[in-house]
N, C-alpha and C positions, 0 to 999 in steps of 0.2 A: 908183682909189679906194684910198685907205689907211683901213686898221683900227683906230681908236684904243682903243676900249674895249667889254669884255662883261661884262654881268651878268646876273644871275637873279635873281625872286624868286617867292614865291608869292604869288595874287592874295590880297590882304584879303578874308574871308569879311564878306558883308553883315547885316546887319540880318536876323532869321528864320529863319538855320539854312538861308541858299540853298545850291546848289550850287556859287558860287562859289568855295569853299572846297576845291575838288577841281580847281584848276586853278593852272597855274605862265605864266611870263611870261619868257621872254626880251630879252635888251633891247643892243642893239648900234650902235654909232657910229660914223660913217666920214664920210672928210674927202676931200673932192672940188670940182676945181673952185675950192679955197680956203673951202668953205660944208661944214660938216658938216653931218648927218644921220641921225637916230638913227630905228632900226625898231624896231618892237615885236611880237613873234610870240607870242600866248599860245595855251595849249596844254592839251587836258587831262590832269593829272598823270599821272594811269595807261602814259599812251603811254612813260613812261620804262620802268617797269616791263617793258611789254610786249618795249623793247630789248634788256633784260637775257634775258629769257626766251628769245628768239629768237639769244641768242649775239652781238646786232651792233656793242653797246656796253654795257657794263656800269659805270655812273657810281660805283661801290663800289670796283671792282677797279681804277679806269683815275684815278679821284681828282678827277676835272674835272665839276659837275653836268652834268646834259641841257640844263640848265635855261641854260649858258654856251656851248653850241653853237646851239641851234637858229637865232636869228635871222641868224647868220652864215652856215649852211648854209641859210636860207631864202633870204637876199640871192645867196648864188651860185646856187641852182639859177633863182629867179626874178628876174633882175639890171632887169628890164625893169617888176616890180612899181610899181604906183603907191600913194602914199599911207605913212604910215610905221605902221601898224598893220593889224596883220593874226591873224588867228585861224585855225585847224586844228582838225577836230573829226571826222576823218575817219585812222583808222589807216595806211591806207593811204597817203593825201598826207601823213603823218609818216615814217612805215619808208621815202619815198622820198627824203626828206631824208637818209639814213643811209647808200644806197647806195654803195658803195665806199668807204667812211669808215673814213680812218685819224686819230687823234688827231695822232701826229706828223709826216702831212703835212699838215694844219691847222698847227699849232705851225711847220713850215719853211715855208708859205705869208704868213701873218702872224708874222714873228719883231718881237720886242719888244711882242708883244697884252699885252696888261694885262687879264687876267680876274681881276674884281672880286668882293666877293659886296658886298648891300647892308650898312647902317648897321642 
C-alpha cells in the first residue's frame, strides 16, 4: 500500500449546540492494488490534548496536527480493518495508537506523504 495523502479536519458543529463540535476527523488515502482508498478515523478532540499531557506527542512542539496522524496510525495498527470509517471514543484505543510513535519514522516510512490541511 502506498500513502498518498493526509488531512484533518474538525467535524462541523450541527444544528443545537450538539456535541459534535468537540470532535476532529482524520482522513487518509492510500493506493493499492491500483484502487485507492481513503479512511476516515474521527475522534474526540480532547484525546489530542490528553497526548500532549502525557508527554507522547505534542502537535504545538512537533508542528504536524493529531488530527494528520491518526488515520494513518489507525490503518497500521488495524491493516485488517473493514470499511473506511471508523470512530474512537475510548482514551485508551487512542493512546494505543501512539505507542512507540516517532514523527520521523512516520516521515522515513511514508517519504513524499503530502500532509494537507483542508480548504
Amino acid at each position: 500500500m502506498k500513502l498518498i495523502s493526509v488531512t484533518g479536519e474538525n467535524v462541523p458543529p450541527s444544528k443545537g449546540g450538539s456535541p459534535a463540535d468537540t470532535f476532529d476527523r482524520s482522513i487518509a488515502t492510500w493506493e493499492a492494488d491500483g484502487k485507492q482508498k481513503t479512511i476516515t478515523v474521527t475522534y474526540v478532540r480532547y484525546f489530542a490534548k490528553v497526548l500532549a499531557e502525557q508527554g507522547i506527542y505534542d502537535q504545538e512542539a512537533q508542528g504536524v496536527p493529531v488530527s494528520h496522524l491518526v488515520a494513518v496510525l489507525y490503518v497500521e495498527k488495524y491493516p485488517q480493518a473493514q470499511g473506511s470509517r471508523h470512530y474512537i471514543n475510548s482514551t485508551e484505543e487512542f493512546l494505543s495508537l501512539f505507542e512507540g510513535f516517532s514523527l520521523a519514522a512516520l516521515m522515513e516510512r511514508y517519504p513524499g506523504i503530502t500532509i494537507t490541511s483542508p480548504a
